[in-house]
N, C-alpha and C positions, 0 to 999 in steps of 0.2 A: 483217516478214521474220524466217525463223527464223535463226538462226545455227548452226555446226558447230564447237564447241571441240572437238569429238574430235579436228578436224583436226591434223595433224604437219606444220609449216610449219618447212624445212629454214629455220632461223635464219644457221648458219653460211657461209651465201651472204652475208651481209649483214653490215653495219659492227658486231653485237651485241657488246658488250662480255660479256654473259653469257655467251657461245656459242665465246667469241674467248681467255676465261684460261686455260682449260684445252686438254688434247687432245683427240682425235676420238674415244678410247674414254670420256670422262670426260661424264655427265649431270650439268650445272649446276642447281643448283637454290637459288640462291645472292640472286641482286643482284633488288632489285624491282621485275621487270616481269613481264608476261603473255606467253605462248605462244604469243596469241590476235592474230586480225586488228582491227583497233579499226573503230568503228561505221561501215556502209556511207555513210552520210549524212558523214562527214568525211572520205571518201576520195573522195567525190562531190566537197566546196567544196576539197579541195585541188588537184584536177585540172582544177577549173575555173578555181582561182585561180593556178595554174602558168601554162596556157593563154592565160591573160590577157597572160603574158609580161614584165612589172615589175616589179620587186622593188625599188622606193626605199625611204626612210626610210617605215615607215607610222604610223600614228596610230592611236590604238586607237579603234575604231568606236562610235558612240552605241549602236548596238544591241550592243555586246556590254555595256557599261556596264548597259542596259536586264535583258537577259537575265541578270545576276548580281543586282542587284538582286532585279528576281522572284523569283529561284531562292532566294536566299536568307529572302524573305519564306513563299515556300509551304512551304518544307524546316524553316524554324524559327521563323516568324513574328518574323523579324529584320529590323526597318525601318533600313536605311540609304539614303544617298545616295548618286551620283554620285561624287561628289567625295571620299568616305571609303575608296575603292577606288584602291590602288598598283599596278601591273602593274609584274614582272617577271621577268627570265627564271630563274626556281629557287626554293624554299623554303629551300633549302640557304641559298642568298643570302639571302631574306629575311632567318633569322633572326641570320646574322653579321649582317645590315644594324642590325638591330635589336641587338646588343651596340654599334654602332660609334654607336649614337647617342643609346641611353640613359647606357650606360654608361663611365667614363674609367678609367684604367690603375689606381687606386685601388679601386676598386670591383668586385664580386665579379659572375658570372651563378651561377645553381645550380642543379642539374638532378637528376633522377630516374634514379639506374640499376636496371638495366641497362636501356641508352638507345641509339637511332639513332648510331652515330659518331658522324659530324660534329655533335651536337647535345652527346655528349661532349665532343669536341673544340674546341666552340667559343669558348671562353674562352682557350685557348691560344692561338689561332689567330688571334684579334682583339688579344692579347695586355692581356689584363684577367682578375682574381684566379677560380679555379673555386672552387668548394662545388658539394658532392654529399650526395645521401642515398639512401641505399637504399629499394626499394621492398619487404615485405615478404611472403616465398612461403608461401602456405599446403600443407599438405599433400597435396591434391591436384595440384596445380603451378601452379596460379594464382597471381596476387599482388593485395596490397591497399596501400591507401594507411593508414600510420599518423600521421596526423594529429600526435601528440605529437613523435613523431623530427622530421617535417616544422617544425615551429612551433623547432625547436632547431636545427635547420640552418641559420636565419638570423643573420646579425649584422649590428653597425653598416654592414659593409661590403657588405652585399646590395644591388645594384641591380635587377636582375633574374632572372626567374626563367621557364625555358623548359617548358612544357609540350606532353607530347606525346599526344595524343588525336584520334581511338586511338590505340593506345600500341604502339609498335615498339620492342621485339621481342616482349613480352608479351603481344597484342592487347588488353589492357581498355581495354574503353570506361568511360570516367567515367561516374559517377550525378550524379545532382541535387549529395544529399548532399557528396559528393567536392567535387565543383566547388564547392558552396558554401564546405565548410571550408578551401581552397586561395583562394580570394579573398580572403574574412575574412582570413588570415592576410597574404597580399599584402597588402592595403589598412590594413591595423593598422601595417604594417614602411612602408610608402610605396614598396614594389617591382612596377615595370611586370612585369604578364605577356606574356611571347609565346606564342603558342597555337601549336603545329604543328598542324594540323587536315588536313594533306592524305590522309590516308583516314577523311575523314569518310563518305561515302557508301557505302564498303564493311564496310556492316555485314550481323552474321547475325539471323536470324529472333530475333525478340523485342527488338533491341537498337534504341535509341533513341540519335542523337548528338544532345548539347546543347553547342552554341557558350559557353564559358565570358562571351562578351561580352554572352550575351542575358539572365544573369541579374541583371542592375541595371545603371542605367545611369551608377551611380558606377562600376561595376567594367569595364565597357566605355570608361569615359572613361583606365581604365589600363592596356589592353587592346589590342597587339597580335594581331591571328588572323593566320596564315596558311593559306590551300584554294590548291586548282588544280584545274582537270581530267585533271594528268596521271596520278597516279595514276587514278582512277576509270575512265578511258574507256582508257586505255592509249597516252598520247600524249607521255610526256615526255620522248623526245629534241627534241620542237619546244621545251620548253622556255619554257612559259606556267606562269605563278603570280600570284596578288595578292596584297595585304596590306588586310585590312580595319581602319582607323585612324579609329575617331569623335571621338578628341579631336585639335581643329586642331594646338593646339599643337606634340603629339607628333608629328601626323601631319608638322608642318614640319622638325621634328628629323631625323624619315626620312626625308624627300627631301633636306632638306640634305647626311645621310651619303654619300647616293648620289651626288653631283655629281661627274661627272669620274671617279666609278669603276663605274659602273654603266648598262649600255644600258637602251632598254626591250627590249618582247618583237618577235621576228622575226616578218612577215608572216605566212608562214606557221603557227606558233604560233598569231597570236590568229587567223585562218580556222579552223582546229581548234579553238578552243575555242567558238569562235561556232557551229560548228554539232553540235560534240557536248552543250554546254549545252541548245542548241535541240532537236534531235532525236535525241540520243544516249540517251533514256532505255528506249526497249523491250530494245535490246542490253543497257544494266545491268543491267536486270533479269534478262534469262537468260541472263547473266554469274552475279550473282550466287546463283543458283541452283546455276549450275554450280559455283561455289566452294565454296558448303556442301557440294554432292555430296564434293567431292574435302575437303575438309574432315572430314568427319564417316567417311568412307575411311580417309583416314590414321590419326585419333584411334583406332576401333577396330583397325588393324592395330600399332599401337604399343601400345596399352593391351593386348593381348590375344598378343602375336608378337614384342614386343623387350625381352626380359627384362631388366630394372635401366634401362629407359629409362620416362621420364613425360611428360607435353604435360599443360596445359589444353586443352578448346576456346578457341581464339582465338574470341571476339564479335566482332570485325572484323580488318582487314587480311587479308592471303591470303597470312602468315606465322604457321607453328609454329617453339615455341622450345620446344625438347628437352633434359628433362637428362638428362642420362646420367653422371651422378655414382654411379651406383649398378650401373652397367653392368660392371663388372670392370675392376683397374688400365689394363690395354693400351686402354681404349677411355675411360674417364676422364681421365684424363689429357691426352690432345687428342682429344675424339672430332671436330674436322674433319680433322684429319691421318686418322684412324683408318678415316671413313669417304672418306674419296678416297683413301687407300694399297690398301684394301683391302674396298671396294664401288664403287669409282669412279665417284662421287655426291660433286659438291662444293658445300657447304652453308656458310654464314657462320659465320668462329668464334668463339665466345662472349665471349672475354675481349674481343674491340673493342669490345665495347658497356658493359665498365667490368670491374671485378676480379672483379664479384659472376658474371660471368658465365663465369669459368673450368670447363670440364665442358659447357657447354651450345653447341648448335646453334641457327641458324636455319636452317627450311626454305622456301621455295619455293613456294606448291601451285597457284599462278596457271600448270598446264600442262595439256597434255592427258591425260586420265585414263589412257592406255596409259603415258605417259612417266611420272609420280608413280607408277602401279604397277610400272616397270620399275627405278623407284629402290627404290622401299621393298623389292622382291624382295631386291634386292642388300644393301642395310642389314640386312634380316634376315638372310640368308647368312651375312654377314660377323660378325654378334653371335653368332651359332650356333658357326661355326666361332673365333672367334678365342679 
């Protein structure tokens, strides 16, 4: 089946949170989801499983257990079990779940900015010590991992340590390398990693994800991952995720956390994921075709048309992070204000994702290529004139 992301699917009819913060002259280009209809084949099993008319307690099905398994064997040559897989409903949860049960009021999580909020946030939130380090920008507007900053942000007090790969809002996907010198170091301190891996899949041409749990099986024994298929297939208001746990232990620590404060996944949900796992893969792919398009669009209309603004290419996710610290005071200064006062285009603003991110934007580009050009129109406008 071919698919139509050119399509413009009035969102605004609908409960979208994206569609719903602003006003009716205002293009969101903000919170991460797709523009896009998700794969025929799970609009087929949820209509079928609506139809069916039941909606009890469900159990998560052998065959979706089956089908992650696989999937994760053929995608990384990653042998797990059955039984190493947590379903439930968000990554966001997961990886509070995972503060609430490695780590106690004493003990630190530590994280990588500029970073996801709530992955910011989460130390506060579980109410356990943060440590942070900054990731460092090269002058193109990429960032790298310095390993030496990294090995000194740990102390006595590190229990944990959140990783996010790919990496929102920067898109780098980790290397071998990376990954490796980020275990070592984990495994030297005795601090669990949590893996955010939920846009593992939406990677660009040349890019390879590696599950940081697949490189030793000492370091997967301290190795929280979290994946879904909501980001990938575009299905996260069902609000399906797992957590893949190979050491027992830990993995009983994280079911313990959850008792009494955490469901599993809604019916619905895990029918979505059972059949986008199963047959959602011709749609990613020319998904992600389409995102490189709209991708490698943006990149040259910024690089070439928005003076004192920079991007790397993102190597995954279907978010640019923009700085515009070099853009003139009025637009430095808050360019999300800057750009919804006066292109109205509202984009994520920098500083949530930690301090380092004052000056910069995230963008959006999971839309259709009429609506991304009719923002950057305006964004350009607006840098011109202001």
């Amino acid at each position: 089946m071919i698919y139509d992301f050119d399509e413009v699917i009035d969102r605004r009819k609908s409960e979208s949170a994206k569609w719903h913060r602003y006003g009716p002259d205002v293009l969101p280009l903000w919170v991460a989801d797709m523009d896009y209809v998700c794969p025929e084949p799970v609009l087929h099993a949820l209509q079928e499983r609506v139809t069916h008319g039941v909606f009890g307690y469900p159990a998560v099905m052998p065959s979706l257990l089956e089908v992650v398994v696989q999937r994760l064997e053929r995608l990384y040559s990653w042998h797990v079990k059955h039984e190493d897989l947590v379903f439930m409903p968000g990554v966001v949860r997961g990886f509070h779940l995972a503060c609430h049960a490695v780590a106690d009021p004493s003990e630190a999580v530590l994280v990588q900015t500029p970073v996801y909020p709530p992955i910011l946030r989460a130390a506060k939130t579980t109410g356990i010590l943060h440590q942070e380090m900054e990731l460092t920008q090269n002058t193109d507007g990429s960032y790298d991992l310095d390993t030496d900053l990294f090995e000194r942000a740990f102390s006595h007090q590190t229990g944990l340590f959140i990783l996010c790969n790919p990496h929102n809002p920067v898109g780098k996907v980790y290397c071998q390398d990376d990954l490796e010198k980020i275990a070592e170091v984990c495994l030297r301190h005795n601090v669990i990693i949590c893996s955010d891996e939920i846009h593992a899949e939406l990677l660009f041409s040349g890019q390879k994800h590696i599950p940081i749990a697949t490189l030793d099986p000492e370091i997967a024994q301290h190795t929280i991952t979290l994946i879904a298929p909501s980001k990938t297939f575009n299905i996260a208001g069902l609000d399906c995720s797992l957590a893949v746990i190979q050491n027992p232990d830990l993995r009983k620590k994280y079911l313990d956390a959850r008792k009494g404060l955490m469901s599993g996944v809604n019916v619905l949900g895990l029918t979505a994921a059972l059949a986008a796992y199963q047959e959602g893969d011709d749609w990613l792919q020319q998904v992600l075709q389409y995102l490189e398009n709209n991708r490698d669009y943006l990149y040259e209309l910024v690089k070439n048309e928005f003076d004192g603004v920079k991007m790397a290419k993102p190597e995954g996710t279907y978010l640019a992070w923009l700085d515009c610290r070099e853009a003139g005071e009025c637009v430095s200064e808050n360019p999300h204000k800057f750009f919804l006062e006066y292109a109205r285009v509202a984009l994520n603003d920098g500083l949530d994702f930690g301090h380092n991110g004052s000056g910069f934007v995230r963008l959006n580009f999971a839309c259709p290529h009429q609506t991304l050009a009719s923002a950057l129109k305006a964004m350009r406008d607006a840098l011109r004139n202001g």
